[in-house]
C-alpha positions in Angstrom: 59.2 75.1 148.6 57.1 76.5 146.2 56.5 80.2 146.3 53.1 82.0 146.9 52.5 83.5 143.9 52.8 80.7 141.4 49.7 80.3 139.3 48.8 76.7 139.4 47.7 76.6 135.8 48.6 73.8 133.1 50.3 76.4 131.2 52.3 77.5 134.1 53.3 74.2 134.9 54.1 73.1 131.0 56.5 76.4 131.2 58.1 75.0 134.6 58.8 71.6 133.2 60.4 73.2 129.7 62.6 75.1 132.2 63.5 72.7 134.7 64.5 70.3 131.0 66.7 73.6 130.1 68.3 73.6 133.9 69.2 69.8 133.8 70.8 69.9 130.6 72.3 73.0 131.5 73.7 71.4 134.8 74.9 68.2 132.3 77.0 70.7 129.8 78.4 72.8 133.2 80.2 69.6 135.0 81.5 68.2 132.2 83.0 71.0 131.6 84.7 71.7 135.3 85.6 68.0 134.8 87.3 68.7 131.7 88.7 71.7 133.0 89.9 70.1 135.7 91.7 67.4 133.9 93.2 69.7 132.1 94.4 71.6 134.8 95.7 68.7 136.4 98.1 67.6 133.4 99.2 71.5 133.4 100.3 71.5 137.5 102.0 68.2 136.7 104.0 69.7 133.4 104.3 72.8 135.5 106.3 71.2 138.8 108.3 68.5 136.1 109.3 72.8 134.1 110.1 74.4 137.4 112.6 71.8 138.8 114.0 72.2 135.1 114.5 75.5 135.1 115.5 75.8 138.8 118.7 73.2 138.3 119.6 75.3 135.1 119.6 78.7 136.6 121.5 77.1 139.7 123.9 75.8 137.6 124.3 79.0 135.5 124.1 81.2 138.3 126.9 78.4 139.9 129.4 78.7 136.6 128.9 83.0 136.9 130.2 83.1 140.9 133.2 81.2 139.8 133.7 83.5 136.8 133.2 86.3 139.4 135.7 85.2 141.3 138.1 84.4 138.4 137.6 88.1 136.4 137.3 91.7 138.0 134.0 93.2 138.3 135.1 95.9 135.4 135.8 93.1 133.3 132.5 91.4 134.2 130.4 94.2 133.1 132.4 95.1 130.2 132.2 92.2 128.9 128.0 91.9 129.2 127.8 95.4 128.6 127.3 95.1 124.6 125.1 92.1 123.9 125.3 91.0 120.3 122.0 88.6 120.2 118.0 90.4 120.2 115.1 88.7 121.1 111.7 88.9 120.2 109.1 88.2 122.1 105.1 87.4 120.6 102.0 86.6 122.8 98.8 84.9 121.1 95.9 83.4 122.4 94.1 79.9 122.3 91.2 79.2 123.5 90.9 76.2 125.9 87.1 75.4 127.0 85.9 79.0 126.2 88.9 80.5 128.2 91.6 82.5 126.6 94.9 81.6 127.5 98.3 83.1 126.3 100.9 81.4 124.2 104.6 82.7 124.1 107.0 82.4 121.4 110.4 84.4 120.7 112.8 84.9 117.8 116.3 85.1 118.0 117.5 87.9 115.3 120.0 86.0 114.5 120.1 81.7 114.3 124.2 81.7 115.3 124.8 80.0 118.9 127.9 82.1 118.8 126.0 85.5 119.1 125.1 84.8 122.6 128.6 85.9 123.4 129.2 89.5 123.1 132.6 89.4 123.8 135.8 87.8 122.8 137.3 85.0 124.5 140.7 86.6 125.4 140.0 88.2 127.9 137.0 86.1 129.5 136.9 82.8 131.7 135.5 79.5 130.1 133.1 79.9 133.4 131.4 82.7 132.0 130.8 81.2 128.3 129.4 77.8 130.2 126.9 80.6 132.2 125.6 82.2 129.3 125.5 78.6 127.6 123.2 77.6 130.4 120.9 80.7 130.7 120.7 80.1 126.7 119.3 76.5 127.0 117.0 77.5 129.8 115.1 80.5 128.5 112.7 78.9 126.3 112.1 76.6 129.6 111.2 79.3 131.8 109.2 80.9 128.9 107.0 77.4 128.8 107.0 77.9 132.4 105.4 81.3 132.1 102.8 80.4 130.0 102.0 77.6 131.8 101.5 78.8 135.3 99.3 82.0 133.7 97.3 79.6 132.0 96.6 77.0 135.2 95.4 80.3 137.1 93.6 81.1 134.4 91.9 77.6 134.4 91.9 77.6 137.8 89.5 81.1 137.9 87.1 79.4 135.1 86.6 76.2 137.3 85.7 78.3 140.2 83.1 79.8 138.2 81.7 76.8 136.7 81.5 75.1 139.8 79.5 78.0 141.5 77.1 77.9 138.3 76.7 73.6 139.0 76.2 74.6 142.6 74.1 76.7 141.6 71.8 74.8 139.5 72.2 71.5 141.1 71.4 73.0 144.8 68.9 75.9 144.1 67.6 76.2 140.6 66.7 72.5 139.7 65.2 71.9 143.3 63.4 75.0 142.8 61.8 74.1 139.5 60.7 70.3 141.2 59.3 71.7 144.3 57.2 74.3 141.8 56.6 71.7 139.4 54.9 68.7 142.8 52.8 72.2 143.8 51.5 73.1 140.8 50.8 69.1 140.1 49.1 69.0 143.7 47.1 72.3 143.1 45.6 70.6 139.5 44.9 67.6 141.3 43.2 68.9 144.2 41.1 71.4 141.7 40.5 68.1 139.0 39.0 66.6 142.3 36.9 69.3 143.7 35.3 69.1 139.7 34.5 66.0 139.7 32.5 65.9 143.4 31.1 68.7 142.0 29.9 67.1 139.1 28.6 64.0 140.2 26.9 66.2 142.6 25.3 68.0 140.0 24.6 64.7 138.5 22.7 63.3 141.7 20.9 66.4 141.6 19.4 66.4 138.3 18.6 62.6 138.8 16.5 63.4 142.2 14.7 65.8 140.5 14.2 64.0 137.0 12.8 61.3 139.5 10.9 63.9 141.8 8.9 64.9 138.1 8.6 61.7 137.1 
């Protein structure tokens, strides 16, 4: 409904139309974004359940192969042998942008490219049980770092379609209805005003014709 206050004036109504042009292309540029968003987002939660089931049957196997090697070796073994790790890791975030959100990327470096250095200890005094664990939280770490990024990134997509959805709403339901309901009152209003001139110029008109006649 159009408000009270509007001016019903051509120029009024030329600025209504320039921004209800604005609002719908706007409203075009917003949803294609949540779509693309959104498909987006759906890939991710797909690659993100197929990484979690990965990296939950390697940590149950690792975690499987450490009880037995627990239950082969003495706790002071155990924790002597772990207590000295021989391999460092470094770990790097960066960002990339995906649809005007920035979401984090994580990579790590080994200090050292040798698959032996995962061991810090000798294999005298170990069992193979505890070598196949270590083997197996090896081979799953850069899977759970994936899985990381990934499931910071889908909430962070997952804020930015909320948003983007409340700013379609927006538009779509208020704005853009708004602007038309403005636009049919301030068309009405220029209408009604056109008409009222012309009665009262052919008025007018029959006027000056009685009395051009009347003088005649």
């Amino acid at each position: 409904m159009a408000s009270k206050v509007i001016t019903p004036t051509r120029m009024v109504l030329n600025q209504y139309k320039k921004r209800l042009k604005t609002a719908r292309k706007g409203h075009k540029l917003m949803k294609d974004k949540c779509d693309e968003l959104l498909r987006q987002f759906m890939d991710l939660v797909r690659l993100n359940k197929e990484l979690r089931l990965k990296v939950e049957k390697g940590l149950t196997e690792a975690f499987a192969y450490q009880t037995v090697a627990s239950a082969i070796m003495s706790p002071e073994m155990m924790e002597q042998a772990l207590m000295y790790p021989r391999q460092s890791v470094q770990l790097e975030m960066s960002e990339k942008n995906v649809m005007s959100v920035m979401v984090p990327k994580y990579t790590f470096t080994t200090a050292s490219d040798d698959a032996g250095e995962i061991y810090p200890y000798g294999f005298t005094m170990t069992s193979g049980e505890l070598d196949d664990a270590l083997m197996k939280l090896n081979e799953v770490f850069q899977d759970m770092l994936k899985l990381a990024e990934i499931e910071k990134t889908t909430q962070l997509l997952a804020s930015e379609i909320e948003k983007t959805r409340r700013r379609v709403n927006a538009l779509e339901y208020v704005m853009i209805p708004e602007l038309v309901g403005n636009i049919k009152y301030i068309t009405m209003k220029l209408e009604e005003n056109d008409n009222a001139t012309k009665v009262r110029l052919l008025k007018v008109k029959e006027m000056v014709l009685e009395k051009s006649h009347d003088f005649k």
